[in-house]
N, C-alpha and C positions, 0 to 999 in steps of 0.2 A: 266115655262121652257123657253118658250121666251123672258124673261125679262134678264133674266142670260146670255143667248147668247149675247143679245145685249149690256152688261156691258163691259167697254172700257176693254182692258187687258194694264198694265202698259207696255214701251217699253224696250228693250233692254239699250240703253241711261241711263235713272234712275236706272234700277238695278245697272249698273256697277256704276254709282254716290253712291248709298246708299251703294255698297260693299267698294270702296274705304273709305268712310266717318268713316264705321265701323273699320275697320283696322286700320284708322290711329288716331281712338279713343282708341282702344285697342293698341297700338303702344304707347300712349302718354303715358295711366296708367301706363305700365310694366316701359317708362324711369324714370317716377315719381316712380313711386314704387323701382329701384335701386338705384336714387339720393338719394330719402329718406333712403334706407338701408346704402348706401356708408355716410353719413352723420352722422346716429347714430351709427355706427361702429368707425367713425374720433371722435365725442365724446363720445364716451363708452373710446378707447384708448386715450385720451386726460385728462380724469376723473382717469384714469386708474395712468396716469403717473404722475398728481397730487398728490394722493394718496400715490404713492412712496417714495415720500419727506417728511419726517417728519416733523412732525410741532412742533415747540419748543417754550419755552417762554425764554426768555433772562433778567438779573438783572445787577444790579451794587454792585461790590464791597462796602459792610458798611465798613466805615473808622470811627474807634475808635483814635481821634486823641489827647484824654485824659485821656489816661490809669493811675490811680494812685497806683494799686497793682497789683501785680503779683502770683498768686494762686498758689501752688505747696505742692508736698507731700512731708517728709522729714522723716529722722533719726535719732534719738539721741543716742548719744556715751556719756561715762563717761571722762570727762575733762583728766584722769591718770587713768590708767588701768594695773592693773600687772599682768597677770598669774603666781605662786610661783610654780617653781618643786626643785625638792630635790638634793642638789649638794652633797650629799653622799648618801650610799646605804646602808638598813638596815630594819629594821622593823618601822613601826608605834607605837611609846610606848605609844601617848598619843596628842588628839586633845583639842584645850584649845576654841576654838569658832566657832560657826557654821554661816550659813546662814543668813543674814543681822543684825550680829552684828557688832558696833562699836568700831572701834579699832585707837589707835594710834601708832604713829611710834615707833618702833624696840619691840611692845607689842608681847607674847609670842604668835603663834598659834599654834606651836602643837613642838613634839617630837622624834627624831628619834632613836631608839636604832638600835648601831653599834659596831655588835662585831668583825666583821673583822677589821672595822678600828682598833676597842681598843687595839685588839692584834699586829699590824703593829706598832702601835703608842708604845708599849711596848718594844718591838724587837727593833722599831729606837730609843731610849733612852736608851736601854741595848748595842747599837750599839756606843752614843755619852759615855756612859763612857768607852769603854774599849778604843776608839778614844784619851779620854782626859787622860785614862792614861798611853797611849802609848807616849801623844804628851808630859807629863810629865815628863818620863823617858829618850825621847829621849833628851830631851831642858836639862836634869841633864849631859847625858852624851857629850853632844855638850859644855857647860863646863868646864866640866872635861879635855875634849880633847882640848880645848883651853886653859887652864892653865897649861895644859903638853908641850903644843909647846912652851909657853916662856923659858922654861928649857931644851930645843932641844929633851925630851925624846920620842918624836912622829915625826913622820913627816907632813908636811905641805897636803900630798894630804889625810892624816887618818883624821885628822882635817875636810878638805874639803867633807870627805864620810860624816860624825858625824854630819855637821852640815847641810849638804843636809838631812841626812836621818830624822831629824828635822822638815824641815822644809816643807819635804813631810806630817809627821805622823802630823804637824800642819793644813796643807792641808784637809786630812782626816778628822781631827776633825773639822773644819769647814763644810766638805762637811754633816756631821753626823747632826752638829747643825741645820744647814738647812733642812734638811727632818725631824725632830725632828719639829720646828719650822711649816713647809708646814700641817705634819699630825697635830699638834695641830691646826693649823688655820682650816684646813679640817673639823675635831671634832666639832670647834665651828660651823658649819651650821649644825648640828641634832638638834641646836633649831632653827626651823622653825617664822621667826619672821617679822612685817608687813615692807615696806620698808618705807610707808609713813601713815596720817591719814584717814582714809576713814573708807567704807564699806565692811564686807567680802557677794560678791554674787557668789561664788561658794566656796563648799569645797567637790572634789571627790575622799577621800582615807576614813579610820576611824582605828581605833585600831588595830593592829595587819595585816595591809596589807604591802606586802614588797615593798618595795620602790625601786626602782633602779635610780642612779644618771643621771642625764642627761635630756634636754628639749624636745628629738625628740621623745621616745620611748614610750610614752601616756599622758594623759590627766593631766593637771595642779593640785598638790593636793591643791592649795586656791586659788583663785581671789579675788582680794583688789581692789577697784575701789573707786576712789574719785569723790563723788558723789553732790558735793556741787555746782557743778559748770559743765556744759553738753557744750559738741560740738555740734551742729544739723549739719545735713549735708544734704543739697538738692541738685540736680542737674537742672541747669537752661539752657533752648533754649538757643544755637547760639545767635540767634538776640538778646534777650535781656543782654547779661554777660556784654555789654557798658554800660548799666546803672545798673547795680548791682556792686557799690565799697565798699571795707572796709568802715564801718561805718555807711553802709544804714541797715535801722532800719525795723523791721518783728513783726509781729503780730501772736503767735503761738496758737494756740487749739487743745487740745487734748481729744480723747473719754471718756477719765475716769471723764474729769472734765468739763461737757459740760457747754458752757455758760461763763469761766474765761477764761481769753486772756491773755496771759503771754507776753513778752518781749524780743525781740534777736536784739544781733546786729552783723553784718556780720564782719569776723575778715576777712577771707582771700578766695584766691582762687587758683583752680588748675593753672592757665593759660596754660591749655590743654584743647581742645575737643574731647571728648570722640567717636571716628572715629565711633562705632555701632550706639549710640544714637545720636550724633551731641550735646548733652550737657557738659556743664563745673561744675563742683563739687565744690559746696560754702560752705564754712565754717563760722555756727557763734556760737556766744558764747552766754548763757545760766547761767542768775543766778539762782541756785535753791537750797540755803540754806534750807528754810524749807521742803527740798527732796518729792517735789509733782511730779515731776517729775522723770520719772523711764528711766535708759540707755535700750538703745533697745528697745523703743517706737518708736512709728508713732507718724507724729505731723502734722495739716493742716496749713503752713507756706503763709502768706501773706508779700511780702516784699515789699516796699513802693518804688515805681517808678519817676523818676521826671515828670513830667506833656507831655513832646516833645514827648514823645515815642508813635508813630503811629504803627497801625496795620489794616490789610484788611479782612475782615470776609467773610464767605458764607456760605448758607443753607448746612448742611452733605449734604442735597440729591445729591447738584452738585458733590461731589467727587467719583470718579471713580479710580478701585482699580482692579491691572487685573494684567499678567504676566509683561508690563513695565513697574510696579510701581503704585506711586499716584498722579494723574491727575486732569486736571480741562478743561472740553469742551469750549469753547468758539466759536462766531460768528466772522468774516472777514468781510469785507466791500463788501466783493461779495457773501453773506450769504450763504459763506462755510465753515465748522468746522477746528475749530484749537483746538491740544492739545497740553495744556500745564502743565510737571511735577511741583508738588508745593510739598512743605515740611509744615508740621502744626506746629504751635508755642504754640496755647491751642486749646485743646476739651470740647466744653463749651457744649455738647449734642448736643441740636439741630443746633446749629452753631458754625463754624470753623476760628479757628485764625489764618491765613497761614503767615507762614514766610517769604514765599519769593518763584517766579511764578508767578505772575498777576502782574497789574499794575492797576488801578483806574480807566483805560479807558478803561480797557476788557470790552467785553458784555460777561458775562458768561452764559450758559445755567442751570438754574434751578435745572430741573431732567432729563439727557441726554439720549436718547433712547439706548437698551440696540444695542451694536454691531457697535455704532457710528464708525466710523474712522475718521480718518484727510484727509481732499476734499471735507466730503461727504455734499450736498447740502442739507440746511433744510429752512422750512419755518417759519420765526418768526414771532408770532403771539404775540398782548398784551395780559394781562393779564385778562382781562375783557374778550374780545372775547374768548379766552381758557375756562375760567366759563363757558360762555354761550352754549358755545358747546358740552362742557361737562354736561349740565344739559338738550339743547336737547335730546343728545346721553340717560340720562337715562330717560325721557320721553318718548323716543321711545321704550324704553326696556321693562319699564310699562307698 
């Protein structure tokens, strides 16, 4: 117990040194400790706003600057085409050829029995003789009364009734001869007959159905179509109708005959654009003697381009398609998004033939994120780096 007493006691002096010390050791960790929090918060928000910018990859316009055909789908029409309706009215007495038989010009196809006509036609020929022998009678006494005036036994204005009333009742039998004439020519169309050589591909009446005259009031009773010889008719993009002239030559194929390539060559054209589609309507012509080819077919039409004709391609994915239309993203020199409307010349699947919208030194965007706008700030990345990131991100997933 004496040993303890006599053990120094530390002074006043040192405590308060060791209490300060401690303080402002504890002082230093809390600044540290908020420097450090105020720092991972500046980049947590710094990572934060990175992340906000999307990251894009950017391409170049492919430049096709040697197009030699032009792909399109087309229609074929029969070179002459008649729908046959019935210019008198009557029964069906009798059909002479059906469905893709051969016929030639003014060959019978069918028959119309007309007995209104027949009876009309009776009446105006019982109407031109009692006309001719009225105009008979009157012509004896306009005579008569002129060879009475050289002998003064008439007078001159009886004479003048005589040979008026002549030359009215000649009047009449004229006007007689003529409807006489009209319903006989009328008669001659109850035989239904072809107007030129072809094929018949429709006939919608048959024996016994009534007929009524006229083209607006139903369906054609024959269609004759000359079928030796086909229109095709494609409609071609804007941009290309400058090089599609009379004369340029097509490479047709059709489903029924896979694998033979037939032969067209362009006659003519609308020189309209069709303001919905933006195309102009080519016409060509079609030899098809040996009738391999059928009107109102599809036909997959290649027409032969001259070599000058450029076009600008890009991946579908780039095109964006939304209430203003059809777009294409592109980057600005201050790697902020520009859109730009474009118009497609061909849909080749996975890649797009635009007409016209870019230019060769767009940087376009790829696959553009969804909600893009025009200003909005993105970050381009190559395409390599994009991979690699993309195969982190699914490593990390695994």
């Amino acid at each position: 117990m004496q040993s303890n007493q006599n053990a120094p006691r530390p002074s006043h002096h040192a405590l308060r040194i060791s209490g300060i010390a401690v303080v402002l050791i504890a002082t230093a960790i809390v600044i540290t400790g908020i420097a450090s929090r105020a720092n991972s918060n500046e980049k947590l928000k710094q990572w934060t706003d990175d992340q906000a910018v999307p990251s894009v990859s950017i391409i170049a316009p492919g430049s096709e600057s040697a197009l030699s055909t032009l792909d399109l789908p087309g229609r074929f029409e029969a070179y002459a085409r008649a729908p046959i309706y019935a210019r008198v009215s009557g029964y069906l007495k009798s059909w002479k050829v059906d469905i893709g038989a051969q016929v030639k010009t003014g060959q019978l196809l069918g028959e119309i029995e007309t007995p209104d006509l027949d009876q009309q036609l009776l009446q105006a020929r019982a109407d031109l003789a009692s006309a001719q022998a009225n105009v008979e009678l009157a012509s004896t006494t306009a005579r008569r009364w002129q060879a009475m005036l050289k002998t003064d036994s008439v007078s001159r204005q009886e004479v003048d009734d005589k040979t008026g009333d002549f030359a009215s009742k000649e009047a009449l039998f004229k006007a007689a001869q003529a409807n006489v004439d009209r319903l006989v020519a009328t008669k001659g169309f109850a035989r239904i007959v072809a107007p030129f050589d072809g094929t018949v591909t429709a006939r919608e009446t048959d024996t016994g159905a009534l007929i009524n005259a006229g083209g607006g009031s139903g369906p054609a009773l024959f269609e004759v179509s000359d079928t030796r010889k086909l229109r095709l008719y494609v409609n071609v993009p804007q941009n290309y109708v400058a090089s599609v002239k009379p004369g340029t030559k097509a490479d047709i194929r059709v489903p029924e005959h896979a694998g033979k390539t037939y032969t067209a060559t362009v006659e003519s054209t609308s020189r309209s654009v069709d303001v919905a589609s933006g195309t102009t309507l080519i016409q060509l012509a079609v030899d098809n003697a040996n009738g391999e080819l059928l009107p109102g077919g599809f036909a997959n039409v290649s027409l032969h381009l001259p070599g000058n004709v450029a076009t600008l391609s890009i991946p579908a994915s780039a095109l964006i398609f939304d209430q203003a239309g059809l777009r294409v993203a592109t980057v600005g020199a201050d790697n902020k998004a520009l859109l730009k409307p474009v118009t497609i010349a061909r849909d080749l699947g996975k890649t797009i033939e635009l007409g016209s919208g870019i230019t060769a030194a767009d940087r376009v965007i790829e696959s553009p994120p969804d909600g893009i706008a025009a200003g909005d700030l993105v970050h381009v990345v190559e395409a390599s780096q994009k991979q690699a990131s993309a195969s982190t991100a699914n490593k990390k997933t695994n």
